[in-house]
SEMIVEX-85365 format. One line per field, with one value per residue: x, y, z of N, C-alpha, C in turn; chain. Coordinates in steps of 0.1 Angstrom, whole numbers. Example, Ala and Ser with C-alpha at 12.3 -4.5 7.8 and 13.67 -1.06 7.14 Angstrom:
2
n_xx: [132; 128]
n_yy: [-57; -22]
n_zz: [78; 71]
ca_xx: [123; 137]
ca_yy: [-45; -11]
ca_zz: [78; 71]
c_xx: [132; 129]
c_yy: [-33; 0]
c_zz: [78; 79]
chain: [A; A]
***
This chain:
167
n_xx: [229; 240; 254; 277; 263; 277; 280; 254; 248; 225; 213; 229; 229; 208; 213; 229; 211; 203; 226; 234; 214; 221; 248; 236; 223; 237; 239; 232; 251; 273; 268; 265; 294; 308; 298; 302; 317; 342; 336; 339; 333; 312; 307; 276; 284; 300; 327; 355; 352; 365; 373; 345; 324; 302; 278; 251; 221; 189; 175; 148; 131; 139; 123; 98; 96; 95; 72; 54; 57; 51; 20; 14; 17; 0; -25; -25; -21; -43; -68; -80; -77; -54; -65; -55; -50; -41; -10; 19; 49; 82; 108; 148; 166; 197; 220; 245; 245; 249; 227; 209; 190; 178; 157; 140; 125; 101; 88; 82; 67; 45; 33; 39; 35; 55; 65; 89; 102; 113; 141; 149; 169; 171; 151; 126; 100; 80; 48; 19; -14; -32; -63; -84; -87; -85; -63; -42; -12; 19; 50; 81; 107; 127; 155; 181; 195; 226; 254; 250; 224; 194; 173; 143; 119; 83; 49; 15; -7; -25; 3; 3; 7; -7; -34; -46; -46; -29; -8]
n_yy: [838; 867; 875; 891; 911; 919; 913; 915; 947; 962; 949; 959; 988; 994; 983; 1004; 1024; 1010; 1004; 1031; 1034; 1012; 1023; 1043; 1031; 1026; 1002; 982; 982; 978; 952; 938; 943; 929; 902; 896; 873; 858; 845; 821; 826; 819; 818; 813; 797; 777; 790; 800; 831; 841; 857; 873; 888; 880; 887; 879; 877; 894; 869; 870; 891; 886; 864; 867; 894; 881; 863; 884; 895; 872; 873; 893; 891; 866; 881; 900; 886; 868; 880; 875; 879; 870; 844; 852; 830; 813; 789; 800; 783; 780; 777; 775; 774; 759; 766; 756; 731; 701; 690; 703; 716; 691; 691; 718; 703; 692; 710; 720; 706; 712; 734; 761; 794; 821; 853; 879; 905; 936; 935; 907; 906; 915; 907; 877; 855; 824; 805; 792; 780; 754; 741; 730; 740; 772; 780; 769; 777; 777; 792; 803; 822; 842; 859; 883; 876; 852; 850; 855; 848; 845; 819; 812; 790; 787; 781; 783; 776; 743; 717; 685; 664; 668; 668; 687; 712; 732; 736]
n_zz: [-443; -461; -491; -508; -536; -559; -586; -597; -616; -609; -586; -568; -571; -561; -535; -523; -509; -489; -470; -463; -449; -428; -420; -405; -384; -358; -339; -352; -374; -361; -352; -374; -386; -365; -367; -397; -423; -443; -477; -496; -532; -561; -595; -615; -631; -622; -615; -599; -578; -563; -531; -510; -486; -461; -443; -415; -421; -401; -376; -373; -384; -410; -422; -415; -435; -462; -456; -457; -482; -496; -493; -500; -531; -532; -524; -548; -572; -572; -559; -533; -497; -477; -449; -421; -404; -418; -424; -438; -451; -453; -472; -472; -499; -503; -519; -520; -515; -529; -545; -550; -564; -573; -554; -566; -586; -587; -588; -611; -625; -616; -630; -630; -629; -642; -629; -637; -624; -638; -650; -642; -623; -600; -590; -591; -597; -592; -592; -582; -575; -559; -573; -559; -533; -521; -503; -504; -518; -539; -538; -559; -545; -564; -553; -562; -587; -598; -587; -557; -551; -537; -533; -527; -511; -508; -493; -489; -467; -453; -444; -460; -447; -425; -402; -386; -399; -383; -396]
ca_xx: [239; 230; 269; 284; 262; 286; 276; 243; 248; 209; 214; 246; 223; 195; 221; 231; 204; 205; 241; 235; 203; 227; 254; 231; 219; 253; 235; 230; 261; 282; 263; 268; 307; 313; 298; 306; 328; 344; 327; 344; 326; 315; 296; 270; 286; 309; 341; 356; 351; 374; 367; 337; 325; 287; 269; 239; 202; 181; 164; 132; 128; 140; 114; 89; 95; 93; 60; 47; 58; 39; 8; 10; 14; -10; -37; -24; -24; -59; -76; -82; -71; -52; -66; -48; -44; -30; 3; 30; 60; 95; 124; 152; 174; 208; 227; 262; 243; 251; 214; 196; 182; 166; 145; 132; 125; 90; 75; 84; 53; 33; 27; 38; 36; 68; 67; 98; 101; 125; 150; 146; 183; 164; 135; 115; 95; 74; 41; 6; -25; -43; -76; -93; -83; -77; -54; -29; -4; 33; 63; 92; 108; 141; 161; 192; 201; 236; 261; 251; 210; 190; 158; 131; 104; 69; 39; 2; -21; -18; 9; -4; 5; -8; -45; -51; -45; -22; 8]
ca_yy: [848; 876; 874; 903; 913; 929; 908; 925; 962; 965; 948; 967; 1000; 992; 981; 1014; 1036; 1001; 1004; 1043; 1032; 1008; 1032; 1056; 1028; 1023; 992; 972; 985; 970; 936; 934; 941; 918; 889; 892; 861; 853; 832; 819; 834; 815; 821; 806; 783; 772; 792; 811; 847; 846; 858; 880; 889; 876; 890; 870; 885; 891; 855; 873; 901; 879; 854; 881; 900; 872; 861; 894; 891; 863; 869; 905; 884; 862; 895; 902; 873; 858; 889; 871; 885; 853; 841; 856; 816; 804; 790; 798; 774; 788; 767; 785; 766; 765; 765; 752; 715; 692; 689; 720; 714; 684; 693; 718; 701; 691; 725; 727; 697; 720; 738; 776; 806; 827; 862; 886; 922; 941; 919; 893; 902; 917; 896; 872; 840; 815; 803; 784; 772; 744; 739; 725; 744; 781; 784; 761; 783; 776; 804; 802; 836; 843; 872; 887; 868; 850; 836; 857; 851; 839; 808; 808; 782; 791; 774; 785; 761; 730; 706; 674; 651; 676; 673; 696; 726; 741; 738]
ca_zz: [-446; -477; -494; -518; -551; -572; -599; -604; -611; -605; -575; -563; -576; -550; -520; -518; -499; -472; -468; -459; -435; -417; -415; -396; -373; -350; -330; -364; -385; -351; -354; -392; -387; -356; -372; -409; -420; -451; -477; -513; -544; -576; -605; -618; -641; -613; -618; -590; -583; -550; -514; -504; -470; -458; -428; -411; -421; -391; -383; -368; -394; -425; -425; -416; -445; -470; -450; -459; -496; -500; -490; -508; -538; -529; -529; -558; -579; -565; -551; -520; -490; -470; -437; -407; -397; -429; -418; -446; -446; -456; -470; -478; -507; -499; -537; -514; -513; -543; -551; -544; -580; -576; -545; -572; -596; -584; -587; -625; -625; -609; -635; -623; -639; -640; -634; -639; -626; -650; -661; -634; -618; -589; -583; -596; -589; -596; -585; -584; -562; -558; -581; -548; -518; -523; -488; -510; -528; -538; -541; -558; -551; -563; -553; -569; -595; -598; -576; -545; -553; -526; -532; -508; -517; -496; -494; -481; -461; -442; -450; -470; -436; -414; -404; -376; -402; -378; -404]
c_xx: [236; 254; 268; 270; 266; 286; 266; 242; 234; 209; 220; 238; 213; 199; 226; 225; 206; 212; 241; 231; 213; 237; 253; 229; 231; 253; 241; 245; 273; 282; 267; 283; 315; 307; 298; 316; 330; 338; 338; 326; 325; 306; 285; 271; 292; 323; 342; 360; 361; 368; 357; 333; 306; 282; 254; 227; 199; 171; 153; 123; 123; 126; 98; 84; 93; 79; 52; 48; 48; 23; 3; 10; 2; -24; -32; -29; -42; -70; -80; -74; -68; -56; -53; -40; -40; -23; 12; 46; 72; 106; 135; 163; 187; 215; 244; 260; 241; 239; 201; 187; 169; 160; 134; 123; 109; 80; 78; 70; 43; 19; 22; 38; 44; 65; 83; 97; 112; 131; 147; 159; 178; 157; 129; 108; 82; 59; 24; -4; -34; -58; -89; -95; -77; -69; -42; -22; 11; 40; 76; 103; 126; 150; 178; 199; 212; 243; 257; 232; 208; 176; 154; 119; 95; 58; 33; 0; -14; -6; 2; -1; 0; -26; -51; -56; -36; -8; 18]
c_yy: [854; 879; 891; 902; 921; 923; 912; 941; 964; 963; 957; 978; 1002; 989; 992; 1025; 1021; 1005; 1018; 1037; 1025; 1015; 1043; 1045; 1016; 1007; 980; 968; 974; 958; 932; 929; 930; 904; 881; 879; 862; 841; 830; 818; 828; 819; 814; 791; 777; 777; 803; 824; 850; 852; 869; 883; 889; 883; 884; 883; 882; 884; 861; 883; 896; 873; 864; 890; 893; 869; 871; 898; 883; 865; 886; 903; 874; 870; 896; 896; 867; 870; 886; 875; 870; 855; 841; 839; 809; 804; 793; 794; 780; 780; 774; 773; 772; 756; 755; 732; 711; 689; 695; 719; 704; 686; 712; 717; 694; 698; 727; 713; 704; 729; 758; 784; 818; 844; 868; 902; 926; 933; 907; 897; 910; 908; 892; 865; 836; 811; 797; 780; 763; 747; 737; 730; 758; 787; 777; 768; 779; 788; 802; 818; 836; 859; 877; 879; 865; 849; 843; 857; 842; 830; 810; 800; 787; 785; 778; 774; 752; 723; 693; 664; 657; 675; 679; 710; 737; 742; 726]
c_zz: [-459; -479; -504; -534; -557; -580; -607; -600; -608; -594; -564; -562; -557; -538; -514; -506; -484; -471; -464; -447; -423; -415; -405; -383; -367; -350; -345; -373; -374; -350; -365; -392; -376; -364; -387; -414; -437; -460; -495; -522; -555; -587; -611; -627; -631; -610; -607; -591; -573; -536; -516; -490; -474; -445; -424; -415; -405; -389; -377; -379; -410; -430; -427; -424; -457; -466; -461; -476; -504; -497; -497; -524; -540; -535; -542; -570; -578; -563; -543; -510; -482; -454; -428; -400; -408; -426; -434; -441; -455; -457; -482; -488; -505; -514; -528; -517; -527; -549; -546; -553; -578; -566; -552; -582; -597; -585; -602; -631; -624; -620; -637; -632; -631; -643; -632; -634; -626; -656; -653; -626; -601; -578; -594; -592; -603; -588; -588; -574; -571; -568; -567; -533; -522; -512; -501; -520; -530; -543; -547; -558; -552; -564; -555; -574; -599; -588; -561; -544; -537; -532; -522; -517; -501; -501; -485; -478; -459; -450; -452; -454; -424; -413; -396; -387; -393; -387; -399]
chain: [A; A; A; A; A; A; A; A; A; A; A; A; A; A; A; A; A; A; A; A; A; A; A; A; A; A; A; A; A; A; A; A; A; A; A; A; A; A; A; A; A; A; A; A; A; A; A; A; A; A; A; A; A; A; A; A; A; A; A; A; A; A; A; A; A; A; A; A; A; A; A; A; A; A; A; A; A; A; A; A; A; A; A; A; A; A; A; A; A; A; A; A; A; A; A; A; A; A; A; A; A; A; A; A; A; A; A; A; A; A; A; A; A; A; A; A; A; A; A; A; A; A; A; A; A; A; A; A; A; A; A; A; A; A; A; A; A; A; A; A; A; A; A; A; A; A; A; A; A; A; A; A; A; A; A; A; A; A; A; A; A; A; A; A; A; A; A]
***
């Protein structure tokens, strides 16, 4: 579910031209409003902001577009273009569970290097590969900073108990 950012005017700035696009496209705008739900609103420190309204992301598109994130960072970062059969794995951190923190508190070992674009209240992330294996990349990307942001951790190449390489 992608909740309210009226916390970041940058954010809020940039939600505007969507918020047209789905107004033009009926189909979508009708899905958005039938399955929006009420969600309680807090702030980062913990202090409540009061009710908001959430609507479900599209689970085929979402992941999809994040996919495609990553591996255009990937080029980026690396100048490697990633193999077509690299699996990338997608876990989305849900801030609502009492220890969201410490499952990432593993990647701050790692050793990532943080970039920022603008202030960060947009987008940012995190991120690193392997010394031994250049399929092996980690993601930390974080989008719209403050209480309505979204985590996605991602990771290139096989999983460590996986030895097919299919992911």
């Amino acid at each position: 579910m992608a909740g309210s950012f009226g916390e970041s005017a940058k954010a809020s700035e940039r939600l505007q031209p969507s918020l047209r696009a789905i107004r033009r496209n009926k189909r979508v705008l009708k899905e958005k409003i039938l399955n929006a739900r009420p969600v309680e609103r807090y702030s980062p420190g913990g202090i409540y902001l009061g009710q908001g309204v959430a609507v479900p992301v599209d689970s085929v598109a979402h992941p999809r577009v994040l996919k495609r994130i990553v591996k255009g960072l990937y080029w980026h970062h690396f100048r490697i273009q990633m193999d077509q059969t690299t699996p990338i794995t997608l876990v989305f951190i849900d801030k609502s569970k009492p220890n969201w923190q410490s499952a990432l508190s593993v990647f701050g070992n790692l050793g990532p290097t943080h970039v920022q674009i603008g202030d960060g209240e947009t987008f940012q992330y995190l991120y690193g590969r392997a010394t031994d294996d250049d399929a092996f990349s980690f993601w930390l990307l974080i989008f719209f900073k403050g209480s309505g942001e979204q985590i996605v951790l991602a990771h290139t190449g096989k999983d460590h108990d996986d030895q097919t390489g299919h992911g």
